[in-house]
MARGU-64092 format. One record per residue (C-alpha): residue in three letters; z, x, y. Coordinates in Angstrom, 1 decimal. Last residue first. Layout:
N
@resn=Ala&c3=Z&c1=X&c2=Y
...
END
This chain:
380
@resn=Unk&c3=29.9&c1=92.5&c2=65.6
@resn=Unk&c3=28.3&c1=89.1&c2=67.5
@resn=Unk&c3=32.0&c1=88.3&c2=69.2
@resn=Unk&c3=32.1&c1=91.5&c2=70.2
@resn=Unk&c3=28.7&c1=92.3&c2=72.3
@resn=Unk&c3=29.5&c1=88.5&c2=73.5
@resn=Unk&c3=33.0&c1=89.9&c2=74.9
@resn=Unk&c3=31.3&c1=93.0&c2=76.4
@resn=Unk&c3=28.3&c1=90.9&c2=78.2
@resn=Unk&c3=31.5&c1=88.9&c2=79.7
@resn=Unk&c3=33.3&c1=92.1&c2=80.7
@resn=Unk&c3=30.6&c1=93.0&c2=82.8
@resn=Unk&c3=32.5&c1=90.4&c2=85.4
@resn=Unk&c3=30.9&c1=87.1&c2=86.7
@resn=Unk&c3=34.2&c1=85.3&c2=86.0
@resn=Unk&c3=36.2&c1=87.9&c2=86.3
@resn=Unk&c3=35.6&c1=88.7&c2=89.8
@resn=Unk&c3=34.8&c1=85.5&c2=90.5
@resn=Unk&c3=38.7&c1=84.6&c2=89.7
@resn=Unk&c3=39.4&c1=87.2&c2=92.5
@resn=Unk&c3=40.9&c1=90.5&c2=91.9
@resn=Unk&c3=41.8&c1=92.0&c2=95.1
@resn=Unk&c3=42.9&c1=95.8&c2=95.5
@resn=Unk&c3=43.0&c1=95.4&c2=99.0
@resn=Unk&c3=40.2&c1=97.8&c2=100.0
@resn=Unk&c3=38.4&c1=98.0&c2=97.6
@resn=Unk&c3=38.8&c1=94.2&c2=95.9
@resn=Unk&c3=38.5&c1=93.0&c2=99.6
@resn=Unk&c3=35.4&c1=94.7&c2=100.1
@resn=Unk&c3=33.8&c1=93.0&c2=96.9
@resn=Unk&c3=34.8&c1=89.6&c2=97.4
@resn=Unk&c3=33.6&c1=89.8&c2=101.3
@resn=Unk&c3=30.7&c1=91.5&c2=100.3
@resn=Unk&c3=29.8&c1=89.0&c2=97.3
@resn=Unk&c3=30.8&c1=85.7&c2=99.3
@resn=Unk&c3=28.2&c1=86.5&c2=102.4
@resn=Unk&c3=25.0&c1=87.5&c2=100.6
@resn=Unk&c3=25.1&c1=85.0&c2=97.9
@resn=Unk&c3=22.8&c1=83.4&c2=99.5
@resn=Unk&c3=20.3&c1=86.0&c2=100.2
@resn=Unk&c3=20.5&c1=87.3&c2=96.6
@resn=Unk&c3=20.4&c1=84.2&c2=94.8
@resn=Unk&c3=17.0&c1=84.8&c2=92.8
@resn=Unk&c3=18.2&c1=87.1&c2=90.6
@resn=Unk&c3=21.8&c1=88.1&c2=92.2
@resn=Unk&c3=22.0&c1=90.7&c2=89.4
@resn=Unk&c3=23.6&c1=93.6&c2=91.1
@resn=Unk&c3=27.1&c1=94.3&c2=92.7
@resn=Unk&c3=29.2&c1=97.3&c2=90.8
@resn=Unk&c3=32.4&c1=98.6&c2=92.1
@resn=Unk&c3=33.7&c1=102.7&c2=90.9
@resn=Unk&c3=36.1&c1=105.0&c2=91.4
@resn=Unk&c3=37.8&c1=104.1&c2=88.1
@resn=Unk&c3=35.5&c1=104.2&c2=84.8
@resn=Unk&c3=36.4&c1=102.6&c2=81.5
@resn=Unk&c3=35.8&c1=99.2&c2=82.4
@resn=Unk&c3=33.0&c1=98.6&c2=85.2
@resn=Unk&c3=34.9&c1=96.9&c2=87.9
@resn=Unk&c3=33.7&c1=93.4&c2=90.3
@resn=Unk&c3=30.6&c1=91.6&c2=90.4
@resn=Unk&c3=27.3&c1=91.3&c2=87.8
@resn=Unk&c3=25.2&c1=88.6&c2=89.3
@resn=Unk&c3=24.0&c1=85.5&c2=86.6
@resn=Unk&c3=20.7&c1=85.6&c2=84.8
@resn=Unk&c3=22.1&c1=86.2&c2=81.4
@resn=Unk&c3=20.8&c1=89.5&c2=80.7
@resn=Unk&c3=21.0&c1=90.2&c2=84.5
@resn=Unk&c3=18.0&c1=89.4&c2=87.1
@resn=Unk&c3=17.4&c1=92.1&c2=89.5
@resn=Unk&c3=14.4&c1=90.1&c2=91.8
@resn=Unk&c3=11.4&c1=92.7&c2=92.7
@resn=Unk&c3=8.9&c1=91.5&c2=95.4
@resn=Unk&c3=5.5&c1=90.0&c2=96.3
@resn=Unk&c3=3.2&c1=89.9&c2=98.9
@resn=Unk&c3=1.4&c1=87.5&c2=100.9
@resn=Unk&c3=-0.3&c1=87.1&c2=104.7
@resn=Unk&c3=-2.4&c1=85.0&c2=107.1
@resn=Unk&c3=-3.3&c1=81.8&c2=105.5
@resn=Unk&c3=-4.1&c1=79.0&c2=108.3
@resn=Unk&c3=-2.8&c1=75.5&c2=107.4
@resn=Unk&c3=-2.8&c1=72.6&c2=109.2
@resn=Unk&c3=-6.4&c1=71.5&c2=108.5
@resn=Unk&c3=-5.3&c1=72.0&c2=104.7
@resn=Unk&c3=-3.2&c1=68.9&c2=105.2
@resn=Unk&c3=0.4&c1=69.5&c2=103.6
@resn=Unk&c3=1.6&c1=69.4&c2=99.7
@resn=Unk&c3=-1.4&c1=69.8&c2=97.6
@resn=Unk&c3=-2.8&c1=72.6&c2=100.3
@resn=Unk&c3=0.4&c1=74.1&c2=99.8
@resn=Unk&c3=-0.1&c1=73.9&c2=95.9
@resn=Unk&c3=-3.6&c1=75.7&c2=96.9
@resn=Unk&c3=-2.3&c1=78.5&c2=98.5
@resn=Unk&c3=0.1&c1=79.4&c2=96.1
@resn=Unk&c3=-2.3&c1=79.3&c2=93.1
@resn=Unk&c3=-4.4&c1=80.9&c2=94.7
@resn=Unk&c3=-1.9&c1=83.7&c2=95.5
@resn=Unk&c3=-0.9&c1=84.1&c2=92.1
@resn=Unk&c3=-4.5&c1=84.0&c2=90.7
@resn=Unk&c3=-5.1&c1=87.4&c2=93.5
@resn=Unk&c3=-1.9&c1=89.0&c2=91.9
@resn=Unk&c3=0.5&c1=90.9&c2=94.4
@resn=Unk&c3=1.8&c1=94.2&c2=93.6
@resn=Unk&c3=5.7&c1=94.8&c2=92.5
@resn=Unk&c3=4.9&c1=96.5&c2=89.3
@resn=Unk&c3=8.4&c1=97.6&c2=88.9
@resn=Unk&c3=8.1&c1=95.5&c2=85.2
@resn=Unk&c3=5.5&c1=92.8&c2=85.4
@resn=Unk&c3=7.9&c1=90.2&c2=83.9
@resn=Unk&c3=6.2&c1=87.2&c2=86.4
@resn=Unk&c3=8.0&c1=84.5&c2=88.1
@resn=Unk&c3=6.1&c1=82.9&c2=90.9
@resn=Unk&c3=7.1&c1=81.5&c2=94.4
@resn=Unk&c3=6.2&c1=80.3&c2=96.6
@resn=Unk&c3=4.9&c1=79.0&c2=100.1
@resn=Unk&c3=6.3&c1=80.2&c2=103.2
@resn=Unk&c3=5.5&c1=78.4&c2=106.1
@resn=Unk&c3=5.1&c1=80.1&c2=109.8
@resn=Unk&c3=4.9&c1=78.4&c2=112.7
@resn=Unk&c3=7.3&c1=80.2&c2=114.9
@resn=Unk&c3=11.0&c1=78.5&c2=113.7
@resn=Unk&c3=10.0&c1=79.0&c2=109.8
@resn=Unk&c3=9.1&c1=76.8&c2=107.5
@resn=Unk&c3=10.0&c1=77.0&c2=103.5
@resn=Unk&c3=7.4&c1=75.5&c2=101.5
@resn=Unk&c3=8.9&c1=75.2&c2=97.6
@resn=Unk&c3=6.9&c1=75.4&c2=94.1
@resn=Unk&c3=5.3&c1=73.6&c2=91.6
@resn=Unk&c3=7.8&c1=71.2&c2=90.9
@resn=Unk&c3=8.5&c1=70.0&c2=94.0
@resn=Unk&c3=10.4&c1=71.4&c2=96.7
@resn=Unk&c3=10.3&c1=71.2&c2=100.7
@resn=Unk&c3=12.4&c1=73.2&c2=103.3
@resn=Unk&c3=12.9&c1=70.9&c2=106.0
@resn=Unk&c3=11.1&c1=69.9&c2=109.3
@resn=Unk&c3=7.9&c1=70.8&c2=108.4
@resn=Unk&c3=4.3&c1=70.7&c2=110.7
@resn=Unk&c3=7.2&c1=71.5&c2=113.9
@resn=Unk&c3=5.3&c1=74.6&c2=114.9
@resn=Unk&c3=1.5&c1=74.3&c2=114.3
@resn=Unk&c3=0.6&c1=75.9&c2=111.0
@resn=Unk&c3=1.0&c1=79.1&c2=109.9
@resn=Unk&c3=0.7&c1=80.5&c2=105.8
@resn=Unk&c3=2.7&c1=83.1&c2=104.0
@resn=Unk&c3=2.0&c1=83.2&c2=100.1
@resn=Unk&c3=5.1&c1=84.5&c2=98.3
@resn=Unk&c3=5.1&c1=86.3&c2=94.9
@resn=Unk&c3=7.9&c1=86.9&c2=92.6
@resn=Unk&c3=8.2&c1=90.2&c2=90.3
@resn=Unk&c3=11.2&c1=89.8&c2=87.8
@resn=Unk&c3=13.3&c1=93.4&c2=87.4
@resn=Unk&c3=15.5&c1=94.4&c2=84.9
@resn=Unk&c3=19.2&c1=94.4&c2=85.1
@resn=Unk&c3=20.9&c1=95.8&c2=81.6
@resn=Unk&c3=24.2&c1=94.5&c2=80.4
@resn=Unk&c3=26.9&c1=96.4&c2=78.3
@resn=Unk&c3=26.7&c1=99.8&c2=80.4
@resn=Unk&c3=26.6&c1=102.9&c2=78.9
@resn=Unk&c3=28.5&c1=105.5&c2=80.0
@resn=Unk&c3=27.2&c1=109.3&c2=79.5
@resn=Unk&c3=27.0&c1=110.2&c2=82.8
@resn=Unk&c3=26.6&c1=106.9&c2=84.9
@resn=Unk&c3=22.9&c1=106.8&c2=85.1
@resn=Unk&c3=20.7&c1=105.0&c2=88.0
@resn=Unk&c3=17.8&c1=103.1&c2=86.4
@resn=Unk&c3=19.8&c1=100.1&c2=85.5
@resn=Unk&c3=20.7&c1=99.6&c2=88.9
@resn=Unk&c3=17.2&c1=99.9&c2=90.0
@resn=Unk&c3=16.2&c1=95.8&c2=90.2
@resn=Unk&c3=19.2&c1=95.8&c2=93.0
@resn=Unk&c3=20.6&c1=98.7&c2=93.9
@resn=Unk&c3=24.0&c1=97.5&c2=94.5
@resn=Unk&c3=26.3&c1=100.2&c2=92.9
@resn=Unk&c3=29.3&c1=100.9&c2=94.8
@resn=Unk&c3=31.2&c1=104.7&c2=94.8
@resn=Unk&c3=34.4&c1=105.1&c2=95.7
@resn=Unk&c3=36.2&c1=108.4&c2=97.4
@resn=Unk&c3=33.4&c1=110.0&c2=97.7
@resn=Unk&c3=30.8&c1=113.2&c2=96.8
@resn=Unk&c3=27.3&c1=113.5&c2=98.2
@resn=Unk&c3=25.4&c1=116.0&c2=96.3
@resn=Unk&c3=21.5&c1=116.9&c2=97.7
@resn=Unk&c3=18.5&c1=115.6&c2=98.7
@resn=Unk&c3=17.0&c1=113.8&c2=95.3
@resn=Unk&c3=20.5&c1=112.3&c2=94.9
@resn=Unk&c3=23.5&c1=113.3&c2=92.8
@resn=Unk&c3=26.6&c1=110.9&c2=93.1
@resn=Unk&c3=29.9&c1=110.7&c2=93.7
@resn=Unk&c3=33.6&c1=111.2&c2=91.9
@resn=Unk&c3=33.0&c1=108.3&c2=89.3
@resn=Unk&c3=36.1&c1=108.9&c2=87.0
@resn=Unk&c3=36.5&c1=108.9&c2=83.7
@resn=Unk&c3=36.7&c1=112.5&c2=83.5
@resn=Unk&c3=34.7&c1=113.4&c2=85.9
@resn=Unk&c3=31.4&c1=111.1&c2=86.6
@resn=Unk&c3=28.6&c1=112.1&c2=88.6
@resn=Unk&c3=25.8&c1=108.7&c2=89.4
@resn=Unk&c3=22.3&c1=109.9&c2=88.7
@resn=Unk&c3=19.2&c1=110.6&c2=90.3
@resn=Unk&c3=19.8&c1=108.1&c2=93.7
@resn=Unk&c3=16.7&c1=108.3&c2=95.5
@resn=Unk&c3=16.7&c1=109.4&c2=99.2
@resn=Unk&c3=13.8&c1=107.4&c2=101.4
@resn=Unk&c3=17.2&c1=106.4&c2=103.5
@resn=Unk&c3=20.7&c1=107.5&c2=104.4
@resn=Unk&c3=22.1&c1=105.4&c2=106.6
@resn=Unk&c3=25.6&c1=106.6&c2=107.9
@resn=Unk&c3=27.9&c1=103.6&c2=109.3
@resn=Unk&c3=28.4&c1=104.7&c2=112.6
@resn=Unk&c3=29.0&c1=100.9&c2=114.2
@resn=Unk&c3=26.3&c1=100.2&c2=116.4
@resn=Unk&c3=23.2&c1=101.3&c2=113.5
@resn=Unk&c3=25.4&c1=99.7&c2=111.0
@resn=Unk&c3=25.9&c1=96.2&c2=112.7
@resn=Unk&c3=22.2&c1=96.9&c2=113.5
@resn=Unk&c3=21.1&c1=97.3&c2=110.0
@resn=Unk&c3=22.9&c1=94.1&c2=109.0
@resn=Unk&c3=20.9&c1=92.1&c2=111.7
@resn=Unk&c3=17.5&c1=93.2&c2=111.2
@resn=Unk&c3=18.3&c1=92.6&c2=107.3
@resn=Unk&c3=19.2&c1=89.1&c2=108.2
@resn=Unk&c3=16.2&c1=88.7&c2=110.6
@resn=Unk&c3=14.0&c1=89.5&c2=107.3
@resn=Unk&c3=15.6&c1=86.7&c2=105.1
@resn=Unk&c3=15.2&c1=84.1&c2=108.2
@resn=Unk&c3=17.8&c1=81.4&c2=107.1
@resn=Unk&c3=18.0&c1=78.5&c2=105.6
@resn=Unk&c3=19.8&c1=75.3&c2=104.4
@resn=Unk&c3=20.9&c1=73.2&c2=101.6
@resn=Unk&c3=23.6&c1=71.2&c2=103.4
@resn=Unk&c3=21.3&c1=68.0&c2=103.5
@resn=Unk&c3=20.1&c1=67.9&c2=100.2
@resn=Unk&c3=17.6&c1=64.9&c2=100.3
@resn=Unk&c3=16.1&c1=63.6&c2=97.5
@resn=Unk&c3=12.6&c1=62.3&c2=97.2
@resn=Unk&c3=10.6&c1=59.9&c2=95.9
@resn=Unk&c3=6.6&c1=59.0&c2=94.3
@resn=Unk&c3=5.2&c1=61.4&c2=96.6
@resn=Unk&c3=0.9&c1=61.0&c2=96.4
@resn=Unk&c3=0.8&c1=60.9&c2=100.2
@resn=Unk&c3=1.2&c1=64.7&c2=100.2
@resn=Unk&c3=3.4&c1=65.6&c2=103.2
@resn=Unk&c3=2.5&c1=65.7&c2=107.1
@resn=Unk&c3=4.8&c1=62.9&c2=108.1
@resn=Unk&c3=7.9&c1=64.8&c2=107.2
@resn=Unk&c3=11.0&c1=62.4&c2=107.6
@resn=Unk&c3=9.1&c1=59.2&c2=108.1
@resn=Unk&c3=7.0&c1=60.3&c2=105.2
@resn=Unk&c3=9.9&c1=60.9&c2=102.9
@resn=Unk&c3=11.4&c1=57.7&c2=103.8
@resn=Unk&c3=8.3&c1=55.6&c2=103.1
@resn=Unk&c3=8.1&c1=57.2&c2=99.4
@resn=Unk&c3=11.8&c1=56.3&c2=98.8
@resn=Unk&c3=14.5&c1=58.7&c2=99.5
@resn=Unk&c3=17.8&c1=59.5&c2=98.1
@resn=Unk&c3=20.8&c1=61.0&c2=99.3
@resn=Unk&c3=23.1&c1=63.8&c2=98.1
@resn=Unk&c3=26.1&c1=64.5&c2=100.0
@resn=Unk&c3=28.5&c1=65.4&c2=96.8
@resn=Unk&c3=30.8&c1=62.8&c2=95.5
@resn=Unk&c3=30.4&c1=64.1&c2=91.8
@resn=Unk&c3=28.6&c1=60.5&c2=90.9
@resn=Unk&c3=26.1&c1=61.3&c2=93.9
@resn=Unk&c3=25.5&c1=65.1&c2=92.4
@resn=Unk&c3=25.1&c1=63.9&c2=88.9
@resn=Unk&c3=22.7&c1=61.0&c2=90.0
@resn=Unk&c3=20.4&c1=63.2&c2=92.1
@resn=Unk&c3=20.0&c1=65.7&c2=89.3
@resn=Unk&c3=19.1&c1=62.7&c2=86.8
@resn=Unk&c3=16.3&c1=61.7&c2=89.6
@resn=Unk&c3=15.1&c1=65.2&c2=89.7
@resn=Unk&c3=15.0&c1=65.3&c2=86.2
@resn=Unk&c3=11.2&c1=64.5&c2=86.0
@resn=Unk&c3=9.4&c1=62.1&c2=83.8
@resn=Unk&c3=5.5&c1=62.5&c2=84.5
@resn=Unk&c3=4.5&c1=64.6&c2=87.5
@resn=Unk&c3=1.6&c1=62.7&c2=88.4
@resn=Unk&c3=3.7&c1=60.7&c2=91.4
@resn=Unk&c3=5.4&c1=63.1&c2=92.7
@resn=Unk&c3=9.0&c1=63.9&c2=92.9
@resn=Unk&c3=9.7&c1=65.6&c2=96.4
@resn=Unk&c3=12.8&c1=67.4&c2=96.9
@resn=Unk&c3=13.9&c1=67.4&c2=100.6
@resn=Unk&c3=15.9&c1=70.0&c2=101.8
@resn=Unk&c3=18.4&c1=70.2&c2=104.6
@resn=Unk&c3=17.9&c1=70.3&c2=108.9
@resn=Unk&c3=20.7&c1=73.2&c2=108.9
@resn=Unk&c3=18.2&c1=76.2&c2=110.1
@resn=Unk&c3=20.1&c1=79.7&c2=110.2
@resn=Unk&c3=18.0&c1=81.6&c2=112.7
@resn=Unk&c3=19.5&c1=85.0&c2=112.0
@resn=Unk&c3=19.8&c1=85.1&c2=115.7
@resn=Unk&c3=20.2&c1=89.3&c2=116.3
@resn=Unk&c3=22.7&c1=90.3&c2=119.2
@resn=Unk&c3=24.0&c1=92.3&c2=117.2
@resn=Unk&c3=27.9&c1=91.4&c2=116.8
@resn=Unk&c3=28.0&c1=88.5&c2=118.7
@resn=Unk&c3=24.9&c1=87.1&c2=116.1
@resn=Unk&c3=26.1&c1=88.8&c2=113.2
@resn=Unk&c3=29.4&c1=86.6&c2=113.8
@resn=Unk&c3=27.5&c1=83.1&c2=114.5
@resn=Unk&c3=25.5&c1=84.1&c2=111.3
@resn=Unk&c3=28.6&c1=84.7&c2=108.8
@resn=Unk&c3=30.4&c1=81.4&c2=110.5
@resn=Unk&c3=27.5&c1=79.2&c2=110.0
@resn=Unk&c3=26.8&c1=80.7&c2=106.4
@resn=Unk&c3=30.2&c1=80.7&c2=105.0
@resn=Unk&c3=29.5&c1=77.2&c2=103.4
@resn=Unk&c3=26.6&c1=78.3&c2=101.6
@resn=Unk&c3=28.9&c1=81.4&c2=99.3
@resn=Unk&c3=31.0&c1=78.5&c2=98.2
@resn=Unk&c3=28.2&c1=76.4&c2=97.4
@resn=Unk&c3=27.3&c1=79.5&c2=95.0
@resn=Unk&c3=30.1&c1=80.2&c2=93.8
@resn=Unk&c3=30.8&c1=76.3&c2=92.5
@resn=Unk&c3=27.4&c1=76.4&c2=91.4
@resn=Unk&c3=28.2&c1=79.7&c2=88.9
@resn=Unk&c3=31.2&c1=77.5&c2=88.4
@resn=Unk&c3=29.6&c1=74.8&c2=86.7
@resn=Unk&c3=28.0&c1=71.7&c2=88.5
@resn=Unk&c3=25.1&c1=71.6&c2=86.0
@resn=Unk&c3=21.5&c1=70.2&c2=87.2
@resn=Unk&c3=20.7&c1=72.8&c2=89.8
@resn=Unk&c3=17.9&c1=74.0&c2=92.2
@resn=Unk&c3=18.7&c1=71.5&c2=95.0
@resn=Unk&c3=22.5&c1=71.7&c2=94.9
@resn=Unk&c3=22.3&c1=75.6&c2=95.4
@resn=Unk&c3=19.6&c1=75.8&c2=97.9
@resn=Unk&c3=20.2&c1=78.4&c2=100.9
@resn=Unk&c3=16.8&c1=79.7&c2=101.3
@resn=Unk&c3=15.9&c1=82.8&c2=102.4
@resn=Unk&c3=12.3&c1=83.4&c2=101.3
@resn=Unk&c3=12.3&c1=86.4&c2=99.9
@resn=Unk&c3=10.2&c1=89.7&c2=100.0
@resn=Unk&c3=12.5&c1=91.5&c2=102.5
@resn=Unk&c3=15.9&c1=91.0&c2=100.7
@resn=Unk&c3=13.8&c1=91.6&c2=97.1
@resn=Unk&c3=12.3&c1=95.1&c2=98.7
@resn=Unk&c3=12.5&c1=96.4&c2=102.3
@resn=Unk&c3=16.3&c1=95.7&c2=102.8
@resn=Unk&c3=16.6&c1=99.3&c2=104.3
@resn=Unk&c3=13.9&c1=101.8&c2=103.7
@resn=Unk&c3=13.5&c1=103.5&c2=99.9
@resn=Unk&c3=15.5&c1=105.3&c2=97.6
@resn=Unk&c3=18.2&c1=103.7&c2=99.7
@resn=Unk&c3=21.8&c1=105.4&c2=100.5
@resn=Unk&c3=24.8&c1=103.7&c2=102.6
@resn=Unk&c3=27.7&c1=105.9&c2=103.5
@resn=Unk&c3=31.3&c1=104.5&c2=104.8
@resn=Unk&c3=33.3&c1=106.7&c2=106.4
@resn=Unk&c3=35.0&c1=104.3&c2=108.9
@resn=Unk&c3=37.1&c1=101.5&c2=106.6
@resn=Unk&c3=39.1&c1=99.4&c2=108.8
@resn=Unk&c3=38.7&c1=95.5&c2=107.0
@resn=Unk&c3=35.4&c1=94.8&c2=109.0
@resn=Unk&c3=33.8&c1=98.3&c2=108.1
@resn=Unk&c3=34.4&c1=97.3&c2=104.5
@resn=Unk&c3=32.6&c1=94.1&c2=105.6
@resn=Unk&c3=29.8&c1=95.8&c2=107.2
@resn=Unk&c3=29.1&c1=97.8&c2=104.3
@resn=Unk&c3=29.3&c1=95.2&c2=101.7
@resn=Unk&c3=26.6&c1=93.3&c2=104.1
@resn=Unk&c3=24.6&c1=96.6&c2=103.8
@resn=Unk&c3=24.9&c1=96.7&c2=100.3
@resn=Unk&c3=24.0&c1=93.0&c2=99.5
@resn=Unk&c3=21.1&c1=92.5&c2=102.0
@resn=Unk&c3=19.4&c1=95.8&c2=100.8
@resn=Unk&c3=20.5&c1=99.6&c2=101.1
@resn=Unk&c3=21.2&c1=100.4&c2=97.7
@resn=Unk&c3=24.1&c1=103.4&c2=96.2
@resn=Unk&c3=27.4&c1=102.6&c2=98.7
@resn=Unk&c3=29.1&c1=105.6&c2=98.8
@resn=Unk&c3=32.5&c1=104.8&c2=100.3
@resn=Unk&c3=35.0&c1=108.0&c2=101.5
@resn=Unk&c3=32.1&c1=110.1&c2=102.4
@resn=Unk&c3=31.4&c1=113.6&c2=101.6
@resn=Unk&c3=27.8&c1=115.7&c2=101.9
@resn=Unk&c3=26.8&c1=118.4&c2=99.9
@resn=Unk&c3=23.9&c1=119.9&c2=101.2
@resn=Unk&c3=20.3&c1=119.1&c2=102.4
@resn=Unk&c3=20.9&c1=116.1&c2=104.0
END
């Protein structure tokens, strides 16, 4: 691309959210879709996670950012049983549950106040004494004090979900555009018309902005947007073991072990403000190793691999969905922190219907840039 090019939905990052936005638009009839990366496809925070599916586990507040979230969960079977007719690519969605261990040096937790709140909310939530856990996963630590079992807290393959999105465009003539860096969005008069790349002008009818930890990076004339998304590097330690070591994704404190189908168990994950440094640290990856150690037999466990990848976490942590007020032509869908892969499913289909249809949904709002505007106003 070497000239100007025209497309009726530019869609500004290539990872799990813009190429699931992509096949959704395609979904509800739209044909001249465009996808851009400065980069390859889903090769950053899609590619670097570890796919889990975990909103009860991680939270102690049923608000509506875990509403969202469980909303988002319970689309999974359907989402991967369509990907899979659609590309013939298993997305190996894994529905054993999580088990959150509580061991016994780890002092007063919350994990038992968590349990209670979900139980006394009516949620499946079950707990498990120290005998439970090890009939459930025989290979853990034998110093587990309890666990709690979140049996719709599920996973999927992170990396077989990008697979799969990039094929429904490959099949579908959704045009890829990659290892093209966005320079700056073009706005006319209020209006986002397009954008200017490092390969030329494409111009379109609607422009979305999911580039992840970039989106901040990518300038919108002379707009300034009330939130900022900066990158938080997270590191992942990759270990095999004989298939069937795990049967659920485990938590404690320390960290999580996700297992995979072939063997493989993903231990992680740090948080580290490192900037767009996304290299990984030889103390992180100790670290990682030796809490799996802590957690299965070190006999088991063979480490083969690590890296480490860029989350876009928002000023308050939460995504940033729907318009950017003052500008027409334009959707924004960034922030998912450490919820991109779940989220997946919810924010293309809320997203899509909103171009398309012209649909506001209560998320919309609720995870809106307005919020950032209000605080900015309330603090004047």
């Amino acid at each position: 691309m070497s000239q100007a090019h025209t497309t009726d939905i530019l869609i500004i990052g290539g990872g799990v959210i813009g190429l699931s936005i992509a096949r959704q638009l395609h979904k509800s009839g739209v044909r001249d879709i465009t996808v851009i990366d400065k980069g390859t496809c889903g090769r950053e925070a899609s590619w670097a996670a570890a796919g889990m599916l975990s909103p009860q586990a991680e939270t102690n507040e049923l608000d509506e950012f875990f509403e969202f979230c469980s909303r988002s969960r319970a689309m999974y079977p359907q989402f991967a049983a369509e990907l899979l007719r659609e590309t013939d690519v298993d997305i190996e969605l894994e529905r054993t549950g999580t088990i959150y261990l509580e061991l016994k040096d780890d002092g007063p937790g919350e994990l038992l106040a968590r349990y209670r709140l979900q139980r006394d909310a009516g949620l499946e939530v079950e707990l498990l004494s120290d005998e439970e856990v090890v009939r459930l996963e025989p290979h853990t630590s034998a110093s587990v004090s309890f666990g709690v079992l979140f049996p719709n807290d599920w996973q999927v393959d992170n990396r077989r979900l990008v697979q799969a999105l990039r094929a429904y465009a490959d099949r579908n003539g959704i045009n890829v555009i990659e290892n093209t860096p966005v320079q700056h969005e073009l706005v006319e008069t209020s209006r986002v018309t397009g954008a200017e790349t490092s390969r030329g002008t494409i111009h379109s009818q609607h422009t979305v902005l999911t580039a992840g930890a970039w989106s901040s990076l990518i300038a919108l004339g002379d707009f300034d947007l009330p939130a900022r998304v900066e990158p938080v590097k997270g590191q992942i330690v990759c270990l095999t073991a004989p298939p069937g070591t795990l049967a659920h994704v485990i938590y404690s404190h320390q960290g999580y072990l996700v297992p995979r189908r072939d063997g493989r168990i993903l231990a992680g994950s740090t948080t580290e403000h490192t900037g767009y440094d996304d290299s990984a640290s030889s103390e992180a990856i100790e670290r990682l190793t030796r809490f799996a150690n802590e957690m299965l037999p070190a006999t088991l466990l063979e480490t083969t691999d690590s890296w480490a990848g860029l989350r876009p976490r928002s000023t308050d942590g939460l995504p940033i969905l729907g318009g950017i007020g003052g500008l027409t032509g334009v959707t924004i869908a960034t922030g998912h922190y450490r919820n991109g892969i779940l989220l997946t499913p919810i924010t293309a289909k809320l997203i899509a219907d909103r171009i398309v249809n012209g649909v506001h949904q209560k998320e919309l709002a609720a995870f809106g840039l307005e919020r950032f505007s209000s605080v900015a106003g309330a603090s004047n």
